[in-house]
Jmol script that loads the backbone (N, CA, C; Angstrom):
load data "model"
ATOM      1  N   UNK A   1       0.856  -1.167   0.000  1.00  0.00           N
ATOM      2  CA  UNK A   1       0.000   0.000   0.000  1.00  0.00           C
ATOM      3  C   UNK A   1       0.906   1.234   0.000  1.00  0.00           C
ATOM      4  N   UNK A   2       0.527   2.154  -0.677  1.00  0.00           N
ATOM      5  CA  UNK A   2       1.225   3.375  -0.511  1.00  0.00           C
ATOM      6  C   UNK A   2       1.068   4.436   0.025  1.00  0.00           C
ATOM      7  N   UNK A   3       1.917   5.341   0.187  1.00  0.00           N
ATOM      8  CA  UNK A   3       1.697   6.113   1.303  1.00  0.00           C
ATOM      9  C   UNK A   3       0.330   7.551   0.991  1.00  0.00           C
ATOM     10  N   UNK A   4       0.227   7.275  -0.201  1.00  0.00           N
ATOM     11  CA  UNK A   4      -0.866   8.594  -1.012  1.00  0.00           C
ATOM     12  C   UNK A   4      -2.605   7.281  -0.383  1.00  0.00           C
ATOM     13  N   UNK A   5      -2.249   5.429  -0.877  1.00  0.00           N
ATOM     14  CA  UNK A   5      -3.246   5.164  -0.446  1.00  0.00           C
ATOM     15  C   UNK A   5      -3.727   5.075   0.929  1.00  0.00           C
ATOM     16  N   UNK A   6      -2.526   4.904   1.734  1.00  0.00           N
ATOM     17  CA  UNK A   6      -2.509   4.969   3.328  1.00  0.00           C
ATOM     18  C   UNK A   6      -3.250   6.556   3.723  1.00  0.00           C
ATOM     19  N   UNK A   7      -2.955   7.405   2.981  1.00  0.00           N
ATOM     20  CA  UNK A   7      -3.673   8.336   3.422  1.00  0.00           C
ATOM     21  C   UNK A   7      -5.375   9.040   2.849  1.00  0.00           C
ATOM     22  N   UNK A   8      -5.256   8.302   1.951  1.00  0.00           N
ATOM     23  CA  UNK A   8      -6.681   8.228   1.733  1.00  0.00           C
ATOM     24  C   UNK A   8      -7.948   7.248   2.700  1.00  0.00           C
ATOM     25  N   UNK A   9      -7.614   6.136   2.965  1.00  0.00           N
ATOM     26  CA  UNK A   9      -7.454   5.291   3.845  1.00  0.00           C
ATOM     27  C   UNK A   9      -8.362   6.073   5.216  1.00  0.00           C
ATOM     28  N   UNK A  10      -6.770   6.493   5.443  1.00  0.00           N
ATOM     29  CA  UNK A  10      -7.015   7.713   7.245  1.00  0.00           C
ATOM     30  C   UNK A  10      -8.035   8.429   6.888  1.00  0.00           C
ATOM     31  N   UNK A  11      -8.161   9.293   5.693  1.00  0.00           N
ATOM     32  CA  UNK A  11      -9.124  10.241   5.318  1.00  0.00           C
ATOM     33  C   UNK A  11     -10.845   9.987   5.553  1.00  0.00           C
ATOM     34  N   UNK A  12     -10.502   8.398   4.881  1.00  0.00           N
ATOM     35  CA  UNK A  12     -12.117   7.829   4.683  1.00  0.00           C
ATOM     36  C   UNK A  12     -12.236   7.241   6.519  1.00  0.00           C
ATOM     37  N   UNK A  13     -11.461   6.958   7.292  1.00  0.00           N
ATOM     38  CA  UNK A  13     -11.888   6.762   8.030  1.00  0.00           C
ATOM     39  C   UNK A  13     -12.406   8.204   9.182  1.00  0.00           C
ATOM     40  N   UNK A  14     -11.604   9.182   9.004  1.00  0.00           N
ATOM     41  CA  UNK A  14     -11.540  10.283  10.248  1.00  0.00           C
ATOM     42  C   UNK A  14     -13.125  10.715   9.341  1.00  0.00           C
ATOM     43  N   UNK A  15     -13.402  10.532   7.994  1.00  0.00           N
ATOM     44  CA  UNK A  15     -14.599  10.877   7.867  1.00  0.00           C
ATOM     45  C   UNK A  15     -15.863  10.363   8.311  1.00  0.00           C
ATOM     46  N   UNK A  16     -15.874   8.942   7.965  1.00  0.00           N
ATOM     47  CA  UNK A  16     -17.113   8.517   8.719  1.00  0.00           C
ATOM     48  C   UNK A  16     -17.091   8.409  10.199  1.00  0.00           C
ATOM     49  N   UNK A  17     -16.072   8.646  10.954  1.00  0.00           N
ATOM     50  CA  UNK A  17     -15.957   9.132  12.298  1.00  0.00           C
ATOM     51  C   UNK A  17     -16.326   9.898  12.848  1.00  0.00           C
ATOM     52  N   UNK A  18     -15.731  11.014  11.920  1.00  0.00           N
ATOM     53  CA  UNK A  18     -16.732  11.968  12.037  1.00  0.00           C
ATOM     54  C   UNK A  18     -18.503  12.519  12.151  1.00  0.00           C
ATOM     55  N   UNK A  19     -18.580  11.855  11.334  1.00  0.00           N
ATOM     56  CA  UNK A  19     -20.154  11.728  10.728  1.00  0.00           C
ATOM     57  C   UNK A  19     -20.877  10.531  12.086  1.00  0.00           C
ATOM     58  N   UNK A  20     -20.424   9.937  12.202  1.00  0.00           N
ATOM     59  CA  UNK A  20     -21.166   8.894  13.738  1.00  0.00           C
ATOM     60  C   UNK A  20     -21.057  10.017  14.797  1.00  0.00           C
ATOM     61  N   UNK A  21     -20.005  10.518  15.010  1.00  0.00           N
ATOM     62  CA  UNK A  21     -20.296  11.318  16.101  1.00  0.00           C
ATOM     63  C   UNK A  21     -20.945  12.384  16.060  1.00  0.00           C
ATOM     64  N   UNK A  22     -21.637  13.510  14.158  1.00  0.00           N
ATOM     65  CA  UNK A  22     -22.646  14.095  14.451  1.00  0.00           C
ATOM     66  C   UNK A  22     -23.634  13.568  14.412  1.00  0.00           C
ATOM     67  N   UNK A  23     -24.179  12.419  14.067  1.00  0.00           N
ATOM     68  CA  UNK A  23     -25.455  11.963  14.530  1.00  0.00           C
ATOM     69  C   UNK A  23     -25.752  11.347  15.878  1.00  0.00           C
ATOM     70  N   UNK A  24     -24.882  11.285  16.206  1.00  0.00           N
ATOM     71  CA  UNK A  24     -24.834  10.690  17.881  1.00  0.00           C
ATOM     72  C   UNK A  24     -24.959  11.945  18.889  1.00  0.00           C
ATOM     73  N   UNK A  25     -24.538  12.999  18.123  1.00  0.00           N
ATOM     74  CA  UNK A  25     -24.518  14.236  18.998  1.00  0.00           C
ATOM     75  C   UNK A  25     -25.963  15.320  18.652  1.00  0.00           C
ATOM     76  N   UNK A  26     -27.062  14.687  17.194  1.00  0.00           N
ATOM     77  CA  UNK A  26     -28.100  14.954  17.119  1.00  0.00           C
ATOM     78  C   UNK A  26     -28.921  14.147  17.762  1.00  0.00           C
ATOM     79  N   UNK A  27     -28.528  12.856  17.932  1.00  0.00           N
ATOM     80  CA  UNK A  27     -29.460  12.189  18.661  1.00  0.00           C
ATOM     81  C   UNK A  27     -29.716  12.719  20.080  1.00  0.00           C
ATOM     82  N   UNK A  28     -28.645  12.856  20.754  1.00  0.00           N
ATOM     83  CA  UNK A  28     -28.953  13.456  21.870  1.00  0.00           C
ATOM     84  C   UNK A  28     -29.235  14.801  21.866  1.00  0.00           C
ATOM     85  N   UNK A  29     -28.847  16.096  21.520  1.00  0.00           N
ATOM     86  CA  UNK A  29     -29.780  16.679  21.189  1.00  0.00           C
ATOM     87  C   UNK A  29     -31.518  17.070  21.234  1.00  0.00           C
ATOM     88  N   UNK A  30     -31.828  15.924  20.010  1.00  0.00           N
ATOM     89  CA  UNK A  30     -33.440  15.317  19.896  1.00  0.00           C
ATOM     90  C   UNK A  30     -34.205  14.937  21.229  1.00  0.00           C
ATOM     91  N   UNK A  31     -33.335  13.889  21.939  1.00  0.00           N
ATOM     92  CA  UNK A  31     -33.437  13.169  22.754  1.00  0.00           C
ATOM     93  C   UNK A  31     -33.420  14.655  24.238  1.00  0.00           C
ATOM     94  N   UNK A  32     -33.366  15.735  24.122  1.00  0.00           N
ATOM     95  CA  UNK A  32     -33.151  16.670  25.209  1.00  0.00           C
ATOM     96  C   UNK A  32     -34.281  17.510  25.032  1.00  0.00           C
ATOM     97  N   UNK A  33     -35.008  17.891  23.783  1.00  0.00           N
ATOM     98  CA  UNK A  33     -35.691  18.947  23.362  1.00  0.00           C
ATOM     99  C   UNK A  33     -37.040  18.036  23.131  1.00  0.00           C
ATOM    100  N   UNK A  34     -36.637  16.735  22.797  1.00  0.00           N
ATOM    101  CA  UNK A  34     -38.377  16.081  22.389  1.00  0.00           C
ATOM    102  C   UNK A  34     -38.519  15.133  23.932  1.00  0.00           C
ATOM    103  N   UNK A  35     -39.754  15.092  24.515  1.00  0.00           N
ATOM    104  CA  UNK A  35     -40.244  14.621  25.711  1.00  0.00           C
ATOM    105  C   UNK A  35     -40.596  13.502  25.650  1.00  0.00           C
ATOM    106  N   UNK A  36     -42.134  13.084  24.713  1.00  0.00           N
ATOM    107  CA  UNK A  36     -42.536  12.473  24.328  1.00  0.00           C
ATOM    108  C   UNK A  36     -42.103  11.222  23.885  1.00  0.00           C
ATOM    109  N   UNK A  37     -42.696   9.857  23.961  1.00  0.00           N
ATOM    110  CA  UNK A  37     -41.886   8.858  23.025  1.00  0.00           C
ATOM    111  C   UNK A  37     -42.281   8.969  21.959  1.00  0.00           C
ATOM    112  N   UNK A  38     -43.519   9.334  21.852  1.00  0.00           N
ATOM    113  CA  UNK A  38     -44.046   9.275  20.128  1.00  0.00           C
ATOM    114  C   UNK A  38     -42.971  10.138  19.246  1.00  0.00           C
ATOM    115  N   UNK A  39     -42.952  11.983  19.798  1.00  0.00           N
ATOM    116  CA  UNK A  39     -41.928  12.385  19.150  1.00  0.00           C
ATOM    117  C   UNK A  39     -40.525  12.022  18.747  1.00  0.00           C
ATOM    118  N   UNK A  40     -39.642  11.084  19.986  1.00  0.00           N
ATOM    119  CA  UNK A  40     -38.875  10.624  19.691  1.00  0.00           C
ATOM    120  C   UNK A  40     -38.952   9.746  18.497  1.00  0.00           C
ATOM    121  N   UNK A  41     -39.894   8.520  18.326  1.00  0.00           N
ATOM    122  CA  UNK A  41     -39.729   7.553  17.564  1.00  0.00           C
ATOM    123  C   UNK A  41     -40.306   8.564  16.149  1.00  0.00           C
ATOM    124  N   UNK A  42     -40.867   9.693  15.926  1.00  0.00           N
ATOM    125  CA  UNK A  42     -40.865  10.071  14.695  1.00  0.00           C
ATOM    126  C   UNK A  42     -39.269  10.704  14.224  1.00  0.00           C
ATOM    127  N   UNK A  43     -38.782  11.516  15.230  1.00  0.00           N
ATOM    128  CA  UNK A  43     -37.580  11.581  15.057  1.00  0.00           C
ATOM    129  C   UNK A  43     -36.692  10.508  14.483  1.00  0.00           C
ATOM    130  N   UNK A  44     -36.690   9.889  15.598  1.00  0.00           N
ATOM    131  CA  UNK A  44     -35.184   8.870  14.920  1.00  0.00           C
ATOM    132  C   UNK A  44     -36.165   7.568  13.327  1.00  0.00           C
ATOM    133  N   UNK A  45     -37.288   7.821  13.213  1.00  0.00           N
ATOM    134  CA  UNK A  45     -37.241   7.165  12.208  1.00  0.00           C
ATOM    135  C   UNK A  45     -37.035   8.105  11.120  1.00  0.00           C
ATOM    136  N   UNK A  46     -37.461   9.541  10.989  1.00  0.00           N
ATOM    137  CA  UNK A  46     -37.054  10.316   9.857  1.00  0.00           C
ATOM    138  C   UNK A  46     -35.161  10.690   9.701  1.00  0.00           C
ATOM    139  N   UNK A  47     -34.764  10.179  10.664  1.00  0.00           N
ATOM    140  CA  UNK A  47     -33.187   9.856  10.943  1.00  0.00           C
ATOM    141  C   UNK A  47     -32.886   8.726   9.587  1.00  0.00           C
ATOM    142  N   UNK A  48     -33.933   7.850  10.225  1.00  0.00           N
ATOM    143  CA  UNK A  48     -33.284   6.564   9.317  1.00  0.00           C
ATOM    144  C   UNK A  48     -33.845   6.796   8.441  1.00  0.00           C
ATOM    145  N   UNK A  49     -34.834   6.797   7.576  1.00  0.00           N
ATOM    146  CA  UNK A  49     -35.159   6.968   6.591  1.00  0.00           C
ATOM    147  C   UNK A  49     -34.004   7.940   5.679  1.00  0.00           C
ATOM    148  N   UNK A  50     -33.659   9.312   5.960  1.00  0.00           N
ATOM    149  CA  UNK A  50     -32.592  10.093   5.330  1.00  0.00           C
ATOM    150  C   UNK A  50     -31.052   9.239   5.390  1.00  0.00           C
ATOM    151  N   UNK A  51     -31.011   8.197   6.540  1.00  0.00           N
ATOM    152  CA  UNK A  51     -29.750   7.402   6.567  1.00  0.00           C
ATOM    153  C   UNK A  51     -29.755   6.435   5.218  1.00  0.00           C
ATOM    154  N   UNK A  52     -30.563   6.055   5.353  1.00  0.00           N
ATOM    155  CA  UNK A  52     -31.048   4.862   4.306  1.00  0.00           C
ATOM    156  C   UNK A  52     -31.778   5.335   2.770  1.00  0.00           C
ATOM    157  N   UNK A  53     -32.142   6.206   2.337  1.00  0.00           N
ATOM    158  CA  UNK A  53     -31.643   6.949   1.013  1.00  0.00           C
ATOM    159  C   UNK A  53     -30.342   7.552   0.546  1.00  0.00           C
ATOM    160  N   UNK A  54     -29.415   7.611   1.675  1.00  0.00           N
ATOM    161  CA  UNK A  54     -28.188   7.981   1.391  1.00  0.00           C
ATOM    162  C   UNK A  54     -27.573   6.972   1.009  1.00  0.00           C
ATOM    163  N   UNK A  55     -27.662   5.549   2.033  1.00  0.00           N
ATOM    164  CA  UNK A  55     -27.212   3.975   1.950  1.00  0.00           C
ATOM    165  C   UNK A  55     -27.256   4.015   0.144  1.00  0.00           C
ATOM    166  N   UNK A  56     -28.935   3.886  -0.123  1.00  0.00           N
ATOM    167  CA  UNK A  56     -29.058   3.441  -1.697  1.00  0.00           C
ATOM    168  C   UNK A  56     -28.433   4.429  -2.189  1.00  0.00           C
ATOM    169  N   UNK A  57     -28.425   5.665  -2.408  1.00  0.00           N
ATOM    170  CA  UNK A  57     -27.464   6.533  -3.494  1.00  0.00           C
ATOM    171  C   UNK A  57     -26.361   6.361  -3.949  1.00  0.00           C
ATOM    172  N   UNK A  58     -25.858   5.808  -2.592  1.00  0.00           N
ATOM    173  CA  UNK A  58     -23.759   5.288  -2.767  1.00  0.00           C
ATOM    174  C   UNK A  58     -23.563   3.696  -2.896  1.00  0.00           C
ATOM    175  N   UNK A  59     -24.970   2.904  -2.958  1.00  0.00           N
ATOM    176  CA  UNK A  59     -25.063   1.598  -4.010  1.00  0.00           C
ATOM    177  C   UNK A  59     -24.615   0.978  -2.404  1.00  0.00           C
ATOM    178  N   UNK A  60     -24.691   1.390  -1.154  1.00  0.00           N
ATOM    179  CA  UNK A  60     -24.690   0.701  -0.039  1.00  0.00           C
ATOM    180  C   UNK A  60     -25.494  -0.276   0.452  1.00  0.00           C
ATOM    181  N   UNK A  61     -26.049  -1.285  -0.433  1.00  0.00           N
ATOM    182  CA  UNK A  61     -27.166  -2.161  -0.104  1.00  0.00           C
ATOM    183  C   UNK A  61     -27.349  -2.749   1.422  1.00  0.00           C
ATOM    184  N   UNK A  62     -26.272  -3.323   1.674  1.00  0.00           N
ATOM    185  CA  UNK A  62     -26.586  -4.184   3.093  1.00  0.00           C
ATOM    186  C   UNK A  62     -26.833  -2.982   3.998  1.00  0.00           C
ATOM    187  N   UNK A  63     -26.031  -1.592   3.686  1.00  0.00           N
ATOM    188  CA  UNK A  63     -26.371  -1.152   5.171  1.00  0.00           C
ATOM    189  C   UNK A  63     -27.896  -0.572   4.472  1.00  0.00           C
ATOM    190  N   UNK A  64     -28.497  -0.084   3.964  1.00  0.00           N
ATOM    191  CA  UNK A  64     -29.635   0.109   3.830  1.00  0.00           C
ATOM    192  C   UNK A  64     -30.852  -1.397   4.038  1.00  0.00           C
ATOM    193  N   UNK A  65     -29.927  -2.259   4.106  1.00  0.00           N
ATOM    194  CA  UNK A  65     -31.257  -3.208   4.678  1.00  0.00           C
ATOM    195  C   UNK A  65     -31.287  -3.079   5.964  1.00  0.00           C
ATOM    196  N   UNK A  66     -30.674  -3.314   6.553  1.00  0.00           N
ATOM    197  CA  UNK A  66     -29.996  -3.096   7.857  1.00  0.00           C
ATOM    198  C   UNK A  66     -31.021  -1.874   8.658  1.00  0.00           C
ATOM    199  N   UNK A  67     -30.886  -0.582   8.032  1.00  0.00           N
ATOM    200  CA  UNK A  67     -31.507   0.851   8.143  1.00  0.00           C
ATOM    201  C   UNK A  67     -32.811   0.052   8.012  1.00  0.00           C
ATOM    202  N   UNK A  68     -33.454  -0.630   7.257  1.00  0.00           N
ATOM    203  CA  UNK A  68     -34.474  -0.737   6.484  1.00  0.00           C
ATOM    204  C   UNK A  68     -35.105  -1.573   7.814  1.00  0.00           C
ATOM    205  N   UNK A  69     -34.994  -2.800   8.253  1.00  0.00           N
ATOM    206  CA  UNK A  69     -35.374  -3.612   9.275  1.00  0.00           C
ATOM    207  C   UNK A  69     -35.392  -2.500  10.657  1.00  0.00           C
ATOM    208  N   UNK A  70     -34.832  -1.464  11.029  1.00  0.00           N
ATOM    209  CA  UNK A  70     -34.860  -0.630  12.055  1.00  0.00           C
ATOM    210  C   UNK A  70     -35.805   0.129  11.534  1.00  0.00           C
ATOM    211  N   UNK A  71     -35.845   0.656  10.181  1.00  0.00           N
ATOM    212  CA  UNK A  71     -37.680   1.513  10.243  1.00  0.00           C
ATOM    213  C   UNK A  71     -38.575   0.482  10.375  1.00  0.00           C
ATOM    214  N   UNK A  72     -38.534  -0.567  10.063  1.00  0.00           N
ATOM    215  CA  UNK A  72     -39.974  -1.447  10.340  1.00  0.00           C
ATOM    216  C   UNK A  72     -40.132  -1.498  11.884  1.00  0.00           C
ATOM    217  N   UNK A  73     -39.283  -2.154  12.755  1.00  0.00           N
ATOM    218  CA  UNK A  73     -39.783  -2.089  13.693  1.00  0.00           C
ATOM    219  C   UNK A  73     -40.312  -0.845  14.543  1.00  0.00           C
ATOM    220  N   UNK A  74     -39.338   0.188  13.946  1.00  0.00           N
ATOM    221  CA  UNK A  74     -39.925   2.060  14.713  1.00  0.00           C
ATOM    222  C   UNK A  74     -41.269   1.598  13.853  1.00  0.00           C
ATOM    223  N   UNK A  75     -41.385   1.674  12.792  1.00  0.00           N
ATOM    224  CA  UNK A  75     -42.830   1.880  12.692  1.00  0.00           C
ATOM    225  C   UNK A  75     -44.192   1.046  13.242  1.00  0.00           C
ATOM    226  N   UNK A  76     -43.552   0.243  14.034  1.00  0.00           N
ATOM    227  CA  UNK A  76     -44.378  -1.029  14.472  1.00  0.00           C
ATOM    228  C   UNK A  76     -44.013  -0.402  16.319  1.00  0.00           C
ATOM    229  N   UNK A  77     -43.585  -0.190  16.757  1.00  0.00           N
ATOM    230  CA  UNK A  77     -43.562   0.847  17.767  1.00  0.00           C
ATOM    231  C   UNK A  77     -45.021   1.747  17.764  1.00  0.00           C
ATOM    232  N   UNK A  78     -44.696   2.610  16.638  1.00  0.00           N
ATOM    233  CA  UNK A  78     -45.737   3.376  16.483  1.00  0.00           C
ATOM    234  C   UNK A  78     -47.011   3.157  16.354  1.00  0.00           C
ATOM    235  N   UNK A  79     -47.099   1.977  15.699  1.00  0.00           N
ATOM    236  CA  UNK A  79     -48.386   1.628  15.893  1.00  0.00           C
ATOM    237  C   UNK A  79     -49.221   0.967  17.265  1.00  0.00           C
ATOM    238  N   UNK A  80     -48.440   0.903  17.750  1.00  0.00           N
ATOM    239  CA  UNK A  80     -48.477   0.361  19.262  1.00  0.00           C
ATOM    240  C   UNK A  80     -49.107   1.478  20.125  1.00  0.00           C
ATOM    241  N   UNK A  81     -48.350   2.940  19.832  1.00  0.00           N
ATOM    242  CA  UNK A  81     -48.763   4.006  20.831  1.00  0.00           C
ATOM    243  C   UNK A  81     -50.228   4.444  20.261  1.00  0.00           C
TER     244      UNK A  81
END
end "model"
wireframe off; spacefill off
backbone 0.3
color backbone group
């Protein structure tokens, strides 16, 4: 590996590192300002839903199934309340 790919590498990782820790830092956030569980679970499913159109855009299949099985059950939550 070379040292131009080694650093592309670091790049792609400090990025999606990045990116977990702003949604982890919107989640809580959400999780401070919304009370409710209902609000919460509309929250974090319009989370996943925007996670999981991003998944398919960049041809990310598994993690959009993945995303995909976590909106079913939020939405099966919801139907509960």
């Amino acid at each position: 590996m070379t040292d131009e790919q080694i650093k592309r590498l670091a790049q792609l990782v400090a990025e999606e590192i990045i990116k977990q820790l702003e949604v982890k830092e919107m989640d809580h956030l959400l999780m401070e300002k919304m009370g409710s569980p209902y609000e919460l679970l509309i929250a974090e499913l319009a989370r996943l839903m925007t996670l999981m159109v991003t998944y398919e855009d960049t041809e990310q299949y598994e993690k959009a199934a993945i995303i995909k099985n976590k909106i079913d059950r939020l939405q099966k939550q919801l139907e509960r309340l």
